[in-house]
C-alpha positions in Angstrom: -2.3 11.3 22.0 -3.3 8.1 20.7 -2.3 8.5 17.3 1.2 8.6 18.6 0.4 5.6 20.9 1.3 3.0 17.9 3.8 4.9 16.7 5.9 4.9 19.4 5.5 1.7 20.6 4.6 -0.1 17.1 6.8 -3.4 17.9 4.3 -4.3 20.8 1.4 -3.0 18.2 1.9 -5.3 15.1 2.9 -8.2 16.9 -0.4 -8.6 18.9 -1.9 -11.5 17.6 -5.3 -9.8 16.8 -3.6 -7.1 15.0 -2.0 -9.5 12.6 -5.5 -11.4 12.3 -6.9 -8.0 11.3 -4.4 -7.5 8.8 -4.2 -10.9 7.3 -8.3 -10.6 7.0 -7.3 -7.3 5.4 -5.0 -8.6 3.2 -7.4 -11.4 2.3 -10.3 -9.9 1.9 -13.1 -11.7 -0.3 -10.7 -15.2 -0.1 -12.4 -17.4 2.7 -9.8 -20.0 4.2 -7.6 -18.5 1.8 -4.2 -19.7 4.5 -5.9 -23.2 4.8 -6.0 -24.4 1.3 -3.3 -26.7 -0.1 -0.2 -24.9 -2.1 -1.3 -26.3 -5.9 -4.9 -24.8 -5.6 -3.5 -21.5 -4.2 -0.9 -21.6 -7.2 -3.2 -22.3 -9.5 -5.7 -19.4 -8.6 -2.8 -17.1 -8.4 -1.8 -18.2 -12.3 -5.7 -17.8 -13.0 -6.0 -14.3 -11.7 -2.7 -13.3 -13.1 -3.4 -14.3 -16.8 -6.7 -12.4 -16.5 -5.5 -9.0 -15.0 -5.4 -7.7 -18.9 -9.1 -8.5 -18.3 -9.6 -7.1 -14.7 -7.8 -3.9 -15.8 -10.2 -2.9 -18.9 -12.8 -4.2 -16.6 -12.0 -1.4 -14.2 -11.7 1.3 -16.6 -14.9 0.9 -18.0 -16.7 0.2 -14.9 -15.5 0.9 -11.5 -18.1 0.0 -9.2 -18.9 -3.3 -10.8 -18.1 -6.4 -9.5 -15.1 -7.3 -10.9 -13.8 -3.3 -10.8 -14.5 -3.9 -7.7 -12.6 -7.1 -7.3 -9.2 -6.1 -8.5 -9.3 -3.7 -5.5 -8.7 -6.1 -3.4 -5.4 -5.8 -1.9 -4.7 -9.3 -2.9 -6.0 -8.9 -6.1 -4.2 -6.0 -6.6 -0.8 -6.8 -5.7 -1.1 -10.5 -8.1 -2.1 -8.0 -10.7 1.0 -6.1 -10.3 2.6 -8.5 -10.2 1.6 -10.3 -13.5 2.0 -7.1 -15.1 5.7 -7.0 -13.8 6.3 -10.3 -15.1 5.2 -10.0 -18.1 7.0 -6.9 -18.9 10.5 -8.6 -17.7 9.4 -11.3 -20.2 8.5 -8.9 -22.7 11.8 -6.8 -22.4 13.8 -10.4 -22.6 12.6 -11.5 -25.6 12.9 -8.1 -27.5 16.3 -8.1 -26.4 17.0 -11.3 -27.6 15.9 -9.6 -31.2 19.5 -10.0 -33.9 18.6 -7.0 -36.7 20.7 -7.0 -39.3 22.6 -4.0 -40.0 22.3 -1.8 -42.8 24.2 1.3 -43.1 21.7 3.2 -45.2 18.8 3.1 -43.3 18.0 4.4 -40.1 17.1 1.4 -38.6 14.7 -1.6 -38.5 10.8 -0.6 -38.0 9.1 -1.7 -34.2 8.9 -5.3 -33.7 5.9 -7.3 -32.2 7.0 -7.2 -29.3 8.3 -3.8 -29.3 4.9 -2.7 -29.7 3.6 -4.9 -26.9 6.1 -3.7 -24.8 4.9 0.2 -25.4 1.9 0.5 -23.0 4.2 -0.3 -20.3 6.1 2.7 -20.9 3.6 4.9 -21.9 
């Protein structure tokens, strides 16, 4: 029965203000006075911990239950992780379309670019 309890009456559950402070400490989790700090240092962490998720990723393939596999767990983490990846990949995809091949009509076509091949463990 109460399973069902903040189902049914889930408006009144998520906007009690402890519930919210419980999921913001979720959210948070390992940032201390993360929603006090001034807008540049949060951007500039969030640029830090996006240029290194290349980093955090073989990180937590090689070792899972270290600290910093055990870092990019974080939902915070994880979700400026993503979406560096994203990013990256849009940016990736812009500038291979961007790429003018010539064309020559007796070959098959041009070999992988650069970028082509950067863009490949995104799709694998």
């Amino acid at each position: 029965m109460l399973l069902f309890l903040p189902v049914n009456w889930s408006f009144c559950f998520v906007a009690q203000p402890n519930c919210q402070q419980l999921l913001a400490t979720l959210w948070y989790d390992g940032f201390p006075g993360w929603r006090r700090r001034h807008w540049a240092v949060k951007l500039v962490m969030c640029f830090i911990i996006g240029l290194l998720f290349p980093v955090f990723s073989l990180v937590y393939l090689l070792a899972p239950k270290s600290t910093l596999g055990l870092f990019i767990k974080k939902p915070f983490i994880k979700f400026i992780c993503h979406t560096a990846s994203y990013l990256t990949f849009l940016f990736l995809l812009l500038l291979a379309s961007q790429h003018i091949a010539r064309t020559n009509l007796h070959m098959q076509g041009p070999p992988p670019t650069v970028v082509e091949w950067m863009i490949l463990p995104w799709v694998l």
